[in-house]
Kinemage of the C-alpha trace (Angstrom):
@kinemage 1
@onewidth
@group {chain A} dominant
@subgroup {mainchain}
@vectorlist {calphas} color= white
{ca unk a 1} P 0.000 0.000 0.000
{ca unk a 2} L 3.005 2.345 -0.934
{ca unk a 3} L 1.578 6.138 -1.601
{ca unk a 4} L -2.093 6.081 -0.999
{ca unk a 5} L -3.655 8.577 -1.790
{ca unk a 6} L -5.395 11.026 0.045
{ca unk a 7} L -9.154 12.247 0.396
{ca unk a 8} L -10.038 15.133 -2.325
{ca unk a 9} L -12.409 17.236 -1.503
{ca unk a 10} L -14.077 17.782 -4.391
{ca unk a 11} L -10.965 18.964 -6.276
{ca unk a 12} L -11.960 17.849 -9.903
{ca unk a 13} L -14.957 19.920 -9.198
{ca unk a 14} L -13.364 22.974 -7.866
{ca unk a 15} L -12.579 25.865 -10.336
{ca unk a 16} L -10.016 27.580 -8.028
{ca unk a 17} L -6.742 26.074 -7.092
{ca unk a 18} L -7.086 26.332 -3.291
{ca unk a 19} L -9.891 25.831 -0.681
{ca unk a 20} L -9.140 28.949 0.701
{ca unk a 21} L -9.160 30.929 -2.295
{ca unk a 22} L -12.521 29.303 -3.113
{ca unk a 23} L -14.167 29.754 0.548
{ca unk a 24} L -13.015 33.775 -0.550
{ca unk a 25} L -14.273 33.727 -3.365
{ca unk a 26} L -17.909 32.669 -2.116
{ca unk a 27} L -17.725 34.309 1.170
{ca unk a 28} L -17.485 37.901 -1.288
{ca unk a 29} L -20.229 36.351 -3.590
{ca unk a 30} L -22.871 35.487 -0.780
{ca unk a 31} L -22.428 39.568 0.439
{ca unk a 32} L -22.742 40.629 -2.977
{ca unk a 33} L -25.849 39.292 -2.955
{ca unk a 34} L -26.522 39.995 0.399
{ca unk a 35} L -25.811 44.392 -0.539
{ca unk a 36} L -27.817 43.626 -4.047
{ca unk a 37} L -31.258 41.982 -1.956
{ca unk a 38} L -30.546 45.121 0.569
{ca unk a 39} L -30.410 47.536 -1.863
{ca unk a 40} L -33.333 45.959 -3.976
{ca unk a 41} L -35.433 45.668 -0.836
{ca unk a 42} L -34.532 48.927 0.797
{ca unk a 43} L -35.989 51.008 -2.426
């Protein structure tokens, strides 16, 4: 069992090379939304 490999995460799925770039990247996207249903509602 030489050089199992390890658990991915969804990698072959993922458009970004890192998680952390990717948890970024829809952390900003969910309060884009977030300002764009504020603004929307607020009118």
């Amino acid at each position: 069992m030489a050089e199992e490999k390890q658990f991915e995460r969804g990698t072959s799925l993922s458009i970004f090379v890192s998680d952390r770039r990717e948890d970024l990247g829809a952390l900003i996207a969910a309060l884009l939304i977030a300002i764009g249903i504020i603004m929307f509602v607020g009118k």
